[in-house]
C-alpha positions in Angstrom: 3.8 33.1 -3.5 6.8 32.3 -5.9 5.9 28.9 -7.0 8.9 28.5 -9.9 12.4 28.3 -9.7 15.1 29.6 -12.1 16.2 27.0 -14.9 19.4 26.9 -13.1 17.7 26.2 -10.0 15.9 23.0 -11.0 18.6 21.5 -13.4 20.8 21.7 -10.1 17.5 20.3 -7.8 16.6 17.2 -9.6 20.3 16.3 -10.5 20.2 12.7 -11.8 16.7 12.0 -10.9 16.2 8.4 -13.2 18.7 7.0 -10.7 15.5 5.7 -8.8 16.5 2.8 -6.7 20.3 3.7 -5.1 19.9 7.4 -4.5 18.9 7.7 -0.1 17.5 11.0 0.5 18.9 12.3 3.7 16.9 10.7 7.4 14.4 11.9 9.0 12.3 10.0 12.2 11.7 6.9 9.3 14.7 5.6 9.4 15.5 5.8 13.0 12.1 4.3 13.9 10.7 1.8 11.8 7.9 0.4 13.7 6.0 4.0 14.3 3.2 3.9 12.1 3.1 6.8 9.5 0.4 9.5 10.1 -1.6 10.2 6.8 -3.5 13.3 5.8 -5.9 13.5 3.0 -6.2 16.0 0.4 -8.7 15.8 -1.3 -11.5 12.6 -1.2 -13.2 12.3 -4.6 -13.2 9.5 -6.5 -9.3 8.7 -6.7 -8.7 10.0 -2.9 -11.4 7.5 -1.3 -9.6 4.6 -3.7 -6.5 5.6 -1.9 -8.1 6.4 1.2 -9.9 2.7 1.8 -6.9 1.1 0.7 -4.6 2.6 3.2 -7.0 2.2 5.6 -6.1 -1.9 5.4 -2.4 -1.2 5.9 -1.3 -1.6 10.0 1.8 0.7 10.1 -0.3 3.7 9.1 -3.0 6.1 10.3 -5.0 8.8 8.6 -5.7 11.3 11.1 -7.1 14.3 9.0 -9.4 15.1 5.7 -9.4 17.9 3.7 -12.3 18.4 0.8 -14.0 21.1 -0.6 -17.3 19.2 -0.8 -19.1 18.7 2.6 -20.9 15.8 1.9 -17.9 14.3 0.3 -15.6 15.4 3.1 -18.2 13.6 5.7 -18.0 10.6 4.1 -14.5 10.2 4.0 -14.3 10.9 7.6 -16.6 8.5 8.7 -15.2 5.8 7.1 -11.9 6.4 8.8 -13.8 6.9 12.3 -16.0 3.4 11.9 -13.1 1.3 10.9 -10.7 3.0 13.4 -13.4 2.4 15.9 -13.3 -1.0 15.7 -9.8 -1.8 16.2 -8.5 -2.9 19.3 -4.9 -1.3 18.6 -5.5 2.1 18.0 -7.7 2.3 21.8 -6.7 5.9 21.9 -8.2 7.0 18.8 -10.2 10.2 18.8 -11.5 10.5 15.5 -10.0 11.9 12.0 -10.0 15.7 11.4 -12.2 17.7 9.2 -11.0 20.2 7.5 -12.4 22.3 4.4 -8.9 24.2 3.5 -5.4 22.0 2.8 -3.9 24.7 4.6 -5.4 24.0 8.1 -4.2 20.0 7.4 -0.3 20.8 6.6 0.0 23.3 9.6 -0.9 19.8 11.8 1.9 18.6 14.0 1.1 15.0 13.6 0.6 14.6 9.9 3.8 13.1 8.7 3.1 12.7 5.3 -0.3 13.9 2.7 -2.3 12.1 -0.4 -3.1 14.4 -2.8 -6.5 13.6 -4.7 -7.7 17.2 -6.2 -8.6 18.0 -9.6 -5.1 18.3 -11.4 -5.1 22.3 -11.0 -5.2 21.9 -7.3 -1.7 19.5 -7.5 0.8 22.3 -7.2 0.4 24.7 -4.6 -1.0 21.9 -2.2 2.5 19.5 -3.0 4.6 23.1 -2.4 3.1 23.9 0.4 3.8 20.1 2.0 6.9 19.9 0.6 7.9 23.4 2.7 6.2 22.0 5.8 8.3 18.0 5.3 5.2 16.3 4.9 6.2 13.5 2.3 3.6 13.3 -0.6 1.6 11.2 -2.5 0.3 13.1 -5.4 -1.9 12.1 -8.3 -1.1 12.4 -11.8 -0.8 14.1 -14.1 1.7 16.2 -11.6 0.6 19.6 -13.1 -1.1 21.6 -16.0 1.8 23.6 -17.1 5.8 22.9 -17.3 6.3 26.1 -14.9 4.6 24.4 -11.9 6.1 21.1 -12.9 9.6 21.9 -12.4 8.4 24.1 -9.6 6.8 20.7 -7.5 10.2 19.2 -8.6 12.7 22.0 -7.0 10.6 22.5 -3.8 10.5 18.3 -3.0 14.7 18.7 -3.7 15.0 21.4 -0.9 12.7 19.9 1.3 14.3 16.3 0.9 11.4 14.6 1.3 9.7 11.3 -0.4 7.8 12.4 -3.1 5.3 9.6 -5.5 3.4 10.3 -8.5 0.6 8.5 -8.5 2.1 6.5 -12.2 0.9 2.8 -10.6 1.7 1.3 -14.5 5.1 1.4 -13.3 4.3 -1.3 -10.2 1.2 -3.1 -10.8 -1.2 -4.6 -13.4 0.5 -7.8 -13.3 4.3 -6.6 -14.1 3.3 -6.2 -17.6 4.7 -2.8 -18.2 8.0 -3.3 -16.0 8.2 -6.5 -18.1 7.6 -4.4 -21.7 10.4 -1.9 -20.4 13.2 -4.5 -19.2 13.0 -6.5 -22.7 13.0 -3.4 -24.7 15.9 -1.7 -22.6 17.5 -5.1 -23.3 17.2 -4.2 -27.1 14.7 -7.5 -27.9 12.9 -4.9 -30.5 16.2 -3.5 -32.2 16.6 0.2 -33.1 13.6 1.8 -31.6 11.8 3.7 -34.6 8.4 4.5 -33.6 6.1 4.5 -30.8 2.2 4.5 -30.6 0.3 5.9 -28.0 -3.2 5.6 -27.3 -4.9 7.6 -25.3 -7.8 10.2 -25.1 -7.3 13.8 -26.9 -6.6 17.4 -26.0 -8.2 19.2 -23.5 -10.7 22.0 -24.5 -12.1 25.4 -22.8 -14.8 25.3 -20.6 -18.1 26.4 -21.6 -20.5 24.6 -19.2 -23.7 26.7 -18.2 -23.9 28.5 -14.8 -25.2 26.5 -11.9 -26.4 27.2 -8.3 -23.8 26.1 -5.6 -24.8 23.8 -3.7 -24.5 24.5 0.4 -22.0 22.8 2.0 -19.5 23.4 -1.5 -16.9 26.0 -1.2 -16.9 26.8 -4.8 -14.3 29.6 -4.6 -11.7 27.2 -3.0 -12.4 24.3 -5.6 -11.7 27.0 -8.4 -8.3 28.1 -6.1 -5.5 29.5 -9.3 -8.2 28.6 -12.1 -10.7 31.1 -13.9 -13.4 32.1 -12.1 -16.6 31.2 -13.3 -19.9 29.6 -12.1 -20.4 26.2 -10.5 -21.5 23.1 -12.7 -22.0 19.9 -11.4 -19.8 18.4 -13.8 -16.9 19.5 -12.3 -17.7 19.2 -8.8 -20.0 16.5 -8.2 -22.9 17.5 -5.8 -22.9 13.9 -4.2 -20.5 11.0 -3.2 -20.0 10.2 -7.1 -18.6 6.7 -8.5 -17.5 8.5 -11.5 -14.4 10.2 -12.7 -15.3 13.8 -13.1 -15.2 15.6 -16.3 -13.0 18.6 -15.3 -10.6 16.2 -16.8 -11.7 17.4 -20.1 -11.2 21.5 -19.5 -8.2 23.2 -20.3 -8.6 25.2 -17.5 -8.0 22.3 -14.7 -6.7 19.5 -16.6 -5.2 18.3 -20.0 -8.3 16.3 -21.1 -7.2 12.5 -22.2 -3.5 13.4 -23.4 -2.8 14.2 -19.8 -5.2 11.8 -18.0 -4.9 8.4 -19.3 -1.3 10.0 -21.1 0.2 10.1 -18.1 -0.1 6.5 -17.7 0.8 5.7 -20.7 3.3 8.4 -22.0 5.1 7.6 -19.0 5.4 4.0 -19.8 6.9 5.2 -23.6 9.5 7.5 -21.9 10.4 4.9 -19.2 11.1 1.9 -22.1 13.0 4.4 -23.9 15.2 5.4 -21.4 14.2 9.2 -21.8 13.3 10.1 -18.5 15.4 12.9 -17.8 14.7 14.0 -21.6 12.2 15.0 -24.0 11.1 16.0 -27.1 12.8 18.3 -29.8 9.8 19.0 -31.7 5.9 18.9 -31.4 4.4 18.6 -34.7 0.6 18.6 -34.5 -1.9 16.6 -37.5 -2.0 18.6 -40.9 -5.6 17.7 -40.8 -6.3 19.8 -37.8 -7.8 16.8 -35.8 -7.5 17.4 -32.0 -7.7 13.3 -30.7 -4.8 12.0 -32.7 -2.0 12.3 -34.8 0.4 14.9 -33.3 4.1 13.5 -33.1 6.5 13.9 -30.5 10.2 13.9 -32.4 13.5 13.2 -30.5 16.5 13.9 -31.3 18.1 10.4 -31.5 15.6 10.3 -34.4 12.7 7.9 -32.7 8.7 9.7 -33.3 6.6 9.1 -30.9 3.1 9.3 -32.4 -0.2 10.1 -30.4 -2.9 7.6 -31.5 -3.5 3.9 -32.0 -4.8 1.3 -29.9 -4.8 1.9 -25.8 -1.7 1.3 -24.5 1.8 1.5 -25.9 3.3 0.0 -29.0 7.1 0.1 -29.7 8.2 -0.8 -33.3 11.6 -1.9 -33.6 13.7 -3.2 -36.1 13.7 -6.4 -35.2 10.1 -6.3 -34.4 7.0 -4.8 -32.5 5.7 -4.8 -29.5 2.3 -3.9 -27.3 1.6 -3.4 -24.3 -1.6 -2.4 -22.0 -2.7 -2.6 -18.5 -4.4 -6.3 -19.1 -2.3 -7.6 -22.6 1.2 -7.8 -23.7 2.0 -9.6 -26.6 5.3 -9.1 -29.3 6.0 -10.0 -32.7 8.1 -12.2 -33.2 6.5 -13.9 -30.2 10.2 -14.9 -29.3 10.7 -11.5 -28.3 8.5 -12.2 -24.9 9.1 -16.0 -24.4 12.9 -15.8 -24.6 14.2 -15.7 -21.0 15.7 -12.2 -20.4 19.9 -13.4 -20.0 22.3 -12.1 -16.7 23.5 -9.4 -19.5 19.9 -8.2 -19.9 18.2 -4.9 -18.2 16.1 -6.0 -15.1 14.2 -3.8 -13.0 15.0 -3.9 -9.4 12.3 -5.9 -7.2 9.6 -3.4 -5.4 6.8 -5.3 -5.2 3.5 -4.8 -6.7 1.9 -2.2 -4.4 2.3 1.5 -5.5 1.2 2.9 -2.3 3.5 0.4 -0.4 6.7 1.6 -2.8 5.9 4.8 -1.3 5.3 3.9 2.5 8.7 1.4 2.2 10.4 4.8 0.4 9.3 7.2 3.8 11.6 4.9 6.2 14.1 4.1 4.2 14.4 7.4 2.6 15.2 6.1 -1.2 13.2 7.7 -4.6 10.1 5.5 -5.1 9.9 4.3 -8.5 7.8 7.2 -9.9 9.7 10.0 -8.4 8.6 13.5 -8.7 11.3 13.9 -11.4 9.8 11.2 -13.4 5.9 12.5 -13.2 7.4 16.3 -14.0 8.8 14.2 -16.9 5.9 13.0 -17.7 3.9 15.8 -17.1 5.4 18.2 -19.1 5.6 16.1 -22.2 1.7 15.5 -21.8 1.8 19.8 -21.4 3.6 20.1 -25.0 1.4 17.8 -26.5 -1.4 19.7 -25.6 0.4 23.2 -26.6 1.3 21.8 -30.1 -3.0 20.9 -30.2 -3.7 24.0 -28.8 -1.1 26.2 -31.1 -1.8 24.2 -34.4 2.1 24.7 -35.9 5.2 22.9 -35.3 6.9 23.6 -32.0 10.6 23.1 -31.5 11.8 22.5 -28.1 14.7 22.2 -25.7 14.4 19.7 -22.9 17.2 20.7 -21.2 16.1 24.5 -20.0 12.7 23.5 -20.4 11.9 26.2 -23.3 10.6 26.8 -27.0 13.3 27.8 -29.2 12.8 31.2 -30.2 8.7 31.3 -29.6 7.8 33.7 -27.4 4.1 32.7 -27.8 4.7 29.0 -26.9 6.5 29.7 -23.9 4.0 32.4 -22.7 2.1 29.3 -22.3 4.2 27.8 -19.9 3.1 28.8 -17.0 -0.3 30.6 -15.6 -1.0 33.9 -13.4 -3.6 32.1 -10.8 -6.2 34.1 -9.4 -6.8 35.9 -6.5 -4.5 34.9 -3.7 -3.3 32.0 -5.5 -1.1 34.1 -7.8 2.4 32.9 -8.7 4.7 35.4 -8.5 
């Protein structure tokens, strides 16, 4: 399977992918038929994927027609939830009940799934949102988009060819009130001055994975939830052995995730980049805490001089030279407090109006064929800037980088990291 595409390749794919709003992807049934409702599979129905999968089962003009889950008992669930309230609703009389399926695979080779949700562990985003792309299912996808920068600008090239719709699940970017959209447009307005710093706070860097050997439980296909990872033995506190409220601590394991820089970091990272107008950019160096801490302190550098510094409160704080300012999903406040209570002028940067629903961007993107606001560009962004940040923990020394080939200069360790073999039939080539 060749997952990655030549630098060359992906520059010319995502071409100038921050131009959200004006940029119309080329039609497909959407636009020619508006009032068809949009045929939804599910990939994966843990904690995040039933959130996603209760709320689109509100919304009229769609209809999930197929699950796919590693986890029987989770998998059953899910499907009858979709089956009871389909059951009940006098306009779908010829509904026959949702699929069930254990492997992606058997969901995308469906004719009548139009378009997936992708809710696995973060290891699991890539090959699923390939293999989608390939078969013009348009994607929702959770974020962080991927574990390493190889697979990121892999899920970017293959959404290009494809042309199809592609959302990272980013939701800062559209809800919690407008408070980061409203943080963005007043510093892109230049409320804050010169941009100097930036504080991030999030959770740290992820570790390796040394939880103790468990018996599978029946009805888990174990092999299929480990897919490109390691193999090693089950433990509940990756895969849950029930219908679990909780978010799952795989999150923490270098092996499927990026632990708190990439979890809650991708919300909030993303934010950073987006106020600072760098989301076709990156870093130019990753210098990592003298003190050898592994929660805080590394410092992303740019090259128009501003540090972005990992640590602080939650949320985001900009300091400017004309003043500071913080935002978080339920607070934004500025100092001055002018900075927020003067009325942004016609001169100003204002965000285009999308509403406030992340999963409606998407839906109202699939027919009319324009970039939602977190494109796959953006969470690749995103993604990979989370990646380095756990490289420069992970590698302890200062990293220099190049944003626009998507490489460590002259580091032939570093950028051994940047992508990962797979296992078993899940090898990249």
């Amino acid at each position: 399977m060749k997952n990655h595409p030549t630098r060359r390749e992906f520059l010319k794919a995502t071409g100038a992918a921050a131009a959200v709003a004006p940029f119309i992807l080329p039609s497909r049934v959407w636009a020619d038929a508006p009032s068809k409702k949009l045929s939804l599979g599910f990939i994966g129905v843990g904690t995040m994927g039933r959130g996603h999968l209760g709320t689109f089962l509100t919304y009229d003009d769609v209809q999930i027609v197929a699950v796919a889950e590693v986890s029987k008992i989770r998998r059953d669930s899910a499907v009858e939830n979709v089956n009871k309230t389909y059951a009940i609703r006098a306009e779908l009389p010829k509904y026959k009940g949702c699929g069930v399926h254990v492997d992606f695979r058997e969901l995308l080779a469906r004719k009548d799934v139009d378009a997936v949700v992708i809710a696995t562990p973060d290891h699991w985003h890539t090959i699923p949102a390939i293999q989608a792309a390939a078969a013009k299912k348009d994607i929702y996808c959770e974020k962080p988009l991927t574990v390493t920068v190889a697979d990121a600008l892999a899920v970017v090239a293959a959404a290009r060819k494809h042309d199809i719709v592609f959302q990272t699940g980013s939701q800062q970017r559209t809800e919690f009130g407008g408070r980061f959209r409203k943080a963005v447009e007043v510093i892109r307005s230049g409320r804050l001055g010169k941009i100097k710093t930036v504080r991030v706070g999030v959770g740290g860097a992820a570790i390796p994975c040394d939880l103790p050997a468990q018996d599978t439980p029946v009805g888990t296909d174990w092999n299929l939830w480990l897919g490109p990872a390691p193999e090693r033995a089950f433990n509940e506190v990756l895969c849950p052995r029930d219908v679990h409220k909780h978010f799952p601590a795989w999150r923490n394991y270098r092996e499927y995730a990026g632990g708190g820089m990439s979890d809650m970091g991708a919300h909030h990272f993303d934010i950073a980049q987006w106020a600072l107008g760098m989301d076709e950019n990156g870093p130019v160096e990753i210098i990592p805490p003298a003190d050898g801490a592994a929660s805080a302190g590394l410092v992303f550098k740019y090259a128009n001089g501003i540090e972005m510094i990992h640590g602080g409160p939650s949320g985001c704080t900009f300091e400017g030279s004309a003043g500071t300012l913080y935002v978080d999903r339920g607070k934004i406040e500025s100092h001055p407090a002018s900075i927020l209570t003067e009325a942004l002028g016609e001169k100003d940067f204002k965000l285009a109006d999308i509403g406030n629903s992340h999963r409606r961007n998407w839906l109202d993107c699939i027919r009319s064929r324009k970039r939602p606001v977190a494109d796959v560009a953006i969470g690749a962004s995103t993604s990979i800037l989370c990646t380095l940040g756990n490289l420069g923990y992970q590698l302890r020394r200062k990293l220099k980088w190049d944003p626009k080939i998507h490489q460590f200069v002259n580091d032939a360790e570093a950028n051994g990291l940047l992508s990962r073999k797979g296992r078993g039939e899940w090898k990249s080539a």
